[in-house]
N, CA, C and O of each residue as an XYZ file, in Angstrom:
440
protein
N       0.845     -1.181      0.000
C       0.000      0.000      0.000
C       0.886      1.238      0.000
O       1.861      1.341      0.744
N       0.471      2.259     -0.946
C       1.539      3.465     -1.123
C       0.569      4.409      0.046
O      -0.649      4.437      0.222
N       1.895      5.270      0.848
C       1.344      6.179      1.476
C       0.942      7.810      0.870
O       1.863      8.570      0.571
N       0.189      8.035      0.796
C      -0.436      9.315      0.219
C       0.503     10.377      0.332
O       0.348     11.275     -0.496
N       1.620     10.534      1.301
C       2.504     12.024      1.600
C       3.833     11.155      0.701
O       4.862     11.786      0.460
N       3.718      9.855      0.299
C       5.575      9.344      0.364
C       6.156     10.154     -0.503
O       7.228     10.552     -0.047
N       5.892     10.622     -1.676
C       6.324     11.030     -2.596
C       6.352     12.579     -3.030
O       6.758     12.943     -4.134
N       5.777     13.624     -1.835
C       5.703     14.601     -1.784
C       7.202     15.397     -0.618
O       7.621     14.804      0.376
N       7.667     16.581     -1.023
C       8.374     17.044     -1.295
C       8.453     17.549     -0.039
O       7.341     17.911      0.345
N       9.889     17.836      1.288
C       9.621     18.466      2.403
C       9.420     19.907      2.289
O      10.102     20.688      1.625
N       7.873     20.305      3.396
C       7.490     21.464      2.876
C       8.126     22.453      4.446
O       8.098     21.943      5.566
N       8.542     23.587      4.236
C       9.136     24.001      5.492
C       7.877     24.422      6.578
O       6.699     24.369      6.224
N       8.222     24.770      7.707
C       7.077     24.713      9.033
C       5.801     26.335      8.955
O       4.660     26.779      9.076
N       7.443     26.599      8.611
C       6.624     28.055      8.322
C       5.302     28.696      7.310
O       4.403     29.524      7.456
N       5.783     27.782      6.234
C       4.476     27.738      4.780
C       3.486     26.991      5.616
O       2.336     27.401      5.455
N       3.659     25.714      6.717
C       2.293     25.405      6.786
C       1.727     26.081      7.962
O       0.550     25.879      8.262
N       2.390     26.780      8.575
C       1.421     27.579      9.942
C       1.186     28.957      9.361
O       0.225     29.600      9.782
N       1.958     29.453      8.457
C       1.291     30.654      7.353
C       0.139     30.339      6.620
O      -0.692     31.246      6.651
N      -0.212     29.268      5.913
C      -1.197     28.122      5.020
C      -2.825     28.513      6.084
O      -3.714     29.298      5.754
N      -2.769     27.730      7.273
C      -3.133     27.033      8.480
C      -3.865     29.233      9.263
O      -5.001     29.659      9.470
N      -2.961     29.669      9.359
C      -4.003     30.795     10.150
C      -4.597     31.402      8.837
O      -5.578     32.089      9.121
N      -4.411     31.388      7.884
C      -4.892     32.554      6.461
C      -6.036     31.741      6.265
O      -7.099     32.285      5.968
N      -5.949     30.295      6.415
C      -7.414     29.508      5.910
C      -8.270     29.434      7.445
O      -9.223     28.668      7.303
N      -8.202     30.087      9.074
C      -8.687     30.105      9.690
C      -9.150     31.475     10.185
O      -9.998     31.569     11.073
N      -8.468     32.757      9.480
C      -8.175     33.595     10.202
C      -9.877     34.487      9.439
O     -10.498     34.147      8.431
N     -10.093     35.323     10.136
C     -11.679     35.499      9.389
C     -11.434     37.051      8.337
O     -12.265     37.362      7.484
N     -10.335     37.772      8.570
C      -9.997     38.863      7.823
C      -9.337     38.448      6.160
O      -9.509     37.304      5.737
N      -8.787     39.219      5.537
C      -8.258     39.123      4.703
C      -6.596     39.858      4.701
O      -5.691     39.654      3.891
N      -6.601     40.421      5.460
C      -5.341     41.421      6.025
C      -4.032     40.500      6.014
O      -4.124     39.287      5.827
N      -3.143     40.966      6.167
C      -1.494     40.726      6.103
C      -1.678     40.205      7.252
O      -2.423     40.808      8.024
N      -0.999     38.838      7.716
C      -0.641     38.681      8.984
C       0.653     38.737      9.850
O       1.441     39.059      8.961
N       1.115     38.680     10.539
C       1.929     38.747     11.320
C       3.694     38.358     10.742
O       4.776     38.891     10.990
N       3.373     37.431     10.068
C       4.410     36.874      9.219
C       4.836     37.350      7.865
O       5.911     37.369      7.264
N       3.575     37.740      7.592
C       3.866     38.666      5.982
C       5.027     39.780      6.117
O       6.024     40.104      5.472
N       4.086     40.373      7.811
C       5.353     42.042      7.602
C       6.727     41.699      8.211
O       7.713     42.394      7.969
N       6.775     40.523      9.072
C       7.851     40.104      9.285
C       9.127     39.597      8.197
O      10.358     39.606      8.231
N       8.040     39.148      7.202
C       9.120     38.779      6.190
C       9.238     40.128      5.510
O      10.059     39.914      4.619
N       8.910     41.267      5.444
C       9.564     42.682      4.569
C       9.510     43.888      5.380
O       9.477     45.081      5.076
N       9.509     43.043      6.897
C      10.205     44.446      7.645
C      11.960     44.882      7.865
O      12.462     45.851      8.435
N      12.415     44.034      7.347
C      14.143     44.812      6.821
C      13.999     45.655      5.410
O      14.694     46.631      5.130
N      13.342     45.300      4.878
C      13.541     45.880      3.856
C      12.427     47.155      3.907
O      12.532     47.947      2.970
N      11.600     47.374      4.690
C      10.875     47.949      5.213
C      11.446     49.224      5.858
O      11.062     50.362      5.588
N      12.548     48.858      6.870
C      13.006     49.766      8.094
C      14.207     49.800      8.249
O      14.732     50.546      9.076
N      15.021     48.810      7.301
C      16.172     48.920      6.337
C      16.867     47.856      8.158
O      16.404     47.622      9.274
N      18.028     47.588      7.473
C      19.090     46.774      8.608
C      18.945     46.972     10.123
O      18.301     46.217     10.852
N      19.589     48.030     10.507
C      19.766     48.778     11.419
C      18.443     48.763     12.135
O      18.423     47.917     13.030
N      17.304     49.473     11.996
C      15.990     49.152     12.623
C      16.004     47.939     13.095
O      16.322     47.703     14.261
N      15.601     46.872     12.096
C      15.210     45.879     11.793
C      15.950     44.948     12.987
O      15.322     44.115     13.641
N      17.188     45.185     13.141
C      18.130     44.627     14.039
C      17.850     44.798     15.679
O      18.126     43.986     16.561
N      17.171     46.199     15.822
C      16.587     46.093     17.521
C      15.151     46.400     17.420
O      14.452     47.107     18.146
N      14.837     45.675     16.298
C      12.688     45.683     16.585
C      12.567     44.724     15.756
O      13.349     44.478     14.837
N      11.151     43.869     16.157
C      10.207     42.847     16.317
C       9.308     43.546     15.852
O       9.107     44.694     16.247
N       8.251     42.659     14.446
C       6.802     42.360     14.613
C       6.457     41.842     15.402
O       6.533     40.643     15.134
N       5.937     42.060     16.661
C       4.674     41.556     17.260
C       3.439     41.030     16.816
O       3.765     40.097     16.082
N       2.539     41.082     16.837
C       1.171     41.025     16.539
C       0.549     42.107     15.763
O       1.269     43.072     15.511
N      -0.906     42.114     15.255
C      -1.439     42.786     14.478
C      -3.090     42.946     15.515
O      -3.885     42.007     15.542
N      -3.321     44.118     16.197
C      -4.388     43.783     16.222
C      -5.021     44.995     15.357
O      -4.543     46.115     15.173
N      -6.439     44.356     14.798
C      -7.326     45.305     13.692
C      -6.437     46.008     12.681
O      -6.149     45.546     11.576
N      -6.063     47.082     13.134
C      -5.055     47.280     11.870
C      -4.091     48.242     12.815
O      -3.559     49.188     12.234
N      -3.873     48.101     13.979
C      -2.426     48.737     14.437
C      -1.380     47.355     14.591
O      -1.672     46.202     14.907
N      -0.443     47.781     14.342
C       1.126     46.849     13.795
C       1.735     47.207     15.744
O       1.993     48.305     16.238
N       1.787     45.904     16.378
C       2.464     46.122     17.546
C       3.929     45.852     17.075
O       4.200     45.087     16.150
N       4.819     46.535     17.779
C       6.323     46.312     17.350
C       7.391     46.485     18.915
O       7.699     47.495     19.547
N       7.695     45.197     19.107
C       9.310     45.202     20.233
C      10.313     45.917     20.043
O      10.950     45.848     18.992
N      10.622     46.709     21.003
C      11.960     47.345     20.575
C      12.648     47.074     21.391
O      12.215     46.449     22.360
N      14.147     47.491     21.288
C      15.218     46.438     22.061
C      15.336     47.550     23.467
O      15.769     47.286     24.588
N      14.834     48.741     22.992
C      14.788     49.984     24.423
C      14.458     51.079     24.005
O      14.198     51.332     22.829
N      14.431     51.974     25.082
C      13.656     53.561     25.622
C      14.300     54.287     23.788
O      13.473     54.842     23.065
N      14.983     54.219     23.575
C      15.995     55.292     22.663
C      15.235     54.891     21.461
O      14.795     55.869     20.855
N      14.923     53.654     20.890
C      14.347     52.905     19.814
C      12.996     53.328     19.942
O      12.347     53.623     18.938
N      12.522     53.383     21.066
C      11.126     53.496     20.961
C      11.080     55.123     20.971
O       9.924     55.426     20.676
N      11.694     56.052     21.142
C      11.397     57.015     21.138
C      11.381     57.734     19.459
O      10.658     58.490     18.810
N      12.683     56.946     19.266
C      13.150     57.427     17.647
C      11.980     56.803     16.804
O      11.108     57.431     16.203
N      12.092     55.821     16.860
C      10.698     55.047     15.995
C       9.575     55.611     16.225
O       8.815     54.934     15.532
N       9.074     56.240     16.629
C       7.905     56.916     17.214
C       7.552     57.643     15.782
O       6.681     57.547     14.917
N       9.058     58.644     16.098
C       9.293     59.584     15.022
C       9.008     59.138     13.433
O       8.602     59.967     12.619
N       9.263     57.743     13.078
C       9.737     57.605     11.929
C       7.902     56.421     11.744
O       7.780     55.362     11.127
N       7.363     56.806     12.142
C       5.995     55.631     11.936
C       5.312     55.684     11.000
O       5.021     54.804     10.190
N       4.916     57.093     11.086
C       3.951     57.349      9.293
C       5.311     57.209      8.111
O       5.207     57.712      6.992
N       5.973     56.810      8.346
C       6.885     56.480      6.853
C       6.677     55.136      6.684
O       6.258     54.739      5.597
N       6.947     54.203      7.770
C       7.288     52.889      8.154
C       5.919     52.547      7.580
O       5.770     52.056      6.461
N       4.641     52.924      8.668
C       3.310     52.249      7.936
C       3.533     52.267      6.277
O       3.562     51.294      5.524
N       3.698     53.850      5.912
C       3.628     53.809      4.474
C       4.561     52.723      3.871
O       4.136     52.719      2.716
N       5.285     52.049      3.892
C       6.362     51.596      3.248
C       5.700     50.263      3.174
O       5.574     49.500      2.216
N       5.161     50.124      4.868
C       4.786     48.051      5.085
C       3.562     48.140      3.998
O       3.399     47.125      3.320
N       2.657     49.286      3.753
C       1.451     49.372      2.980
C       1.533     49.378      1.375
O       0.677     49.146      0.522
N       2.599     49.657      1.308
C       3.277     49.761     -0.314
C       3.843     48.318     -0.474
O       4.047     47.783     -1.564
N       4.029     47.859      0.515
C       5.226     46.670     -0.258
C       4.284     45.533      0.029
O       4.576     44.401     -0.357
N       3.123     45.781      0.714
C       2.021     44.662      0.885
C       0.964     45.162      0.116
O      -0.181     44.929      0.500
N       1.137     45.760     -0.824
C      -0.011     46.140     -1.711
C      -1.684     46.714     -1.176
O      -2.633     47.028     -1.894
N      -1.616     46.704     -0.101
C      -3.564     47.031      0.083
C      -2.745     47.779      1.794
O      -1.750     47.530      2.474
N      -3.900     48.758      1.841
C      -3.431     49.261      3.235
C      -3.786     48.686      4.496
O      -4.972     48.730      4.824
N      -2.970     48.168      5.236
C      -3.549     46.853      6.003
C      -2.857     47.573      7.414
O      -3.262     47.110      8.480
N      -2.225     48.257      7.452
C      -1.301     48.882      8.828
C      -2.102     50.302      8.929
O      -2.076     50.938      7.876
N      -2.790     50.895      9.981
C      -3.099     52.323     10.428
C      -2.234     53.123     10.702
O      -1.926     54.209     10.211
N      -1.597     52.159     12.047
C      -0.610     52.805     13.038
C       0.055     51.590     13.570
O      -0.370     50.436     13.628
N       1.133     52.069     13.925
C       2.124     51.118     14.920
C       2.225     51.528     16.361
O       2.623     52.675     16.565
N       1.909     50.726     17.457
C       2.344     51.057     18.970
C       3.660     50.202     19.099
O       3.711     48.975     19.013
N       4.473     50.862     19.268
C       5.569     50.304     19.987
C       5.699     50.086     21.194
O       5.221     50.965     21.912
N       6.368     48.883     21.909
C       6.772     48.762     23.378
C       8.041     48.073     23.360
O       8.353     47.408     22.372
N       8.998     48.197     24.626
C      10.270     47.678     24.746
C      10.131     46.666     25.256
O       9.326     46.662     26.187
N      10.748     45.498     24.948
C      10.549     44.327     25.029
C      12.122     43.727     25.109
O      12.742     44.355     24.251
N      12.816     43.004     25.617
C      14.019     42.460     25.964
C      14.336     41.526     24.845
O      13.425     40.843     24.378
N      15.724     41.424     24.307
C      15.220     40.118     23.095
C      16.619     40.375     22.452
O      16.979     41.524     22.198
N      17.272     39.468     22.236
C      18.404     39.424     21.785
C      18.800     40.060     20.156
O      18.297     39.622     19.122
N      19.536     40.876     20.209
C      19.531     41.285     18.846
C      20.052     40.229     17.632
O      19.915     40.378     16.418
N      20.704     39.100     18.367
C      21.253     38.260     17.757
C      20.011     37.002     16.833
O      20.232     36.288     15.855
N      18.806     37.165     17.621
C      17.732     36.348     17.124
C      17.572     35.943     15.172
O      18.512     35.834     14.384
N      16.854     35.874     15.025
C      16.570     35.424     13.195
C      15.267     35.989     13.637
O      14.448     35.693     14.507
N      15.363     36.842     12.789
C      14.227     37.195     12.587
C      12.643     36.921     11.740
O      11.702     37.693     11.925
């Protein structure tokens, strides 16, 4: 008896828990993982290196920062940032971003 998966191809973890909330999730919006995958290119290296996507709730973008100085500067730079995550995700899916400082190794994978 052939098994139904034998011959199919390893699929990575991430495509199926990306797959898995988009076919449960009741919006149509970017999720959590989308802006994660084009927030360097988003907020360029440097950002990107001491802040986290968080979560999405409704349409404010929560974001970790590595501290007080990040969160203050980023503050500054938000209506660019939304604009940029909204351009490079095609439909406007970000309002606003709240930032909070959150502890977290800069060394992580993002």
């Amino acid at each position: 008896m052939n098994h139904p998966l034998k011959n199919q191809e390893p699929v990575h973890i991430k495509s199926i828990v990306s797959d898995v909330l988009k076919k449960y999730r009741h919006t149509q919006n970017a999720d959590v993982f989308e802006i994660s995958e084009i927030w360097e290119s988003a907020v360029g290296a440097m950002i990107a290196n001491d802040s986290r996507p968080w979560k999405i709730n409704g349409n404010v973008l929560e974001v970790h920062v590595s501290n007080s100085s990040w969160l203050h500067h980023l503050n500054f730079m938000k209506n660019d940032i939304v604009q940029k995550l909204n351009t490079q995700l095609g439909q406007q899916v970000i309002k606003t971003i709240r930032f909070s400082v959150a502890h977290f190794s800069n060394q992580q994978q993002r």
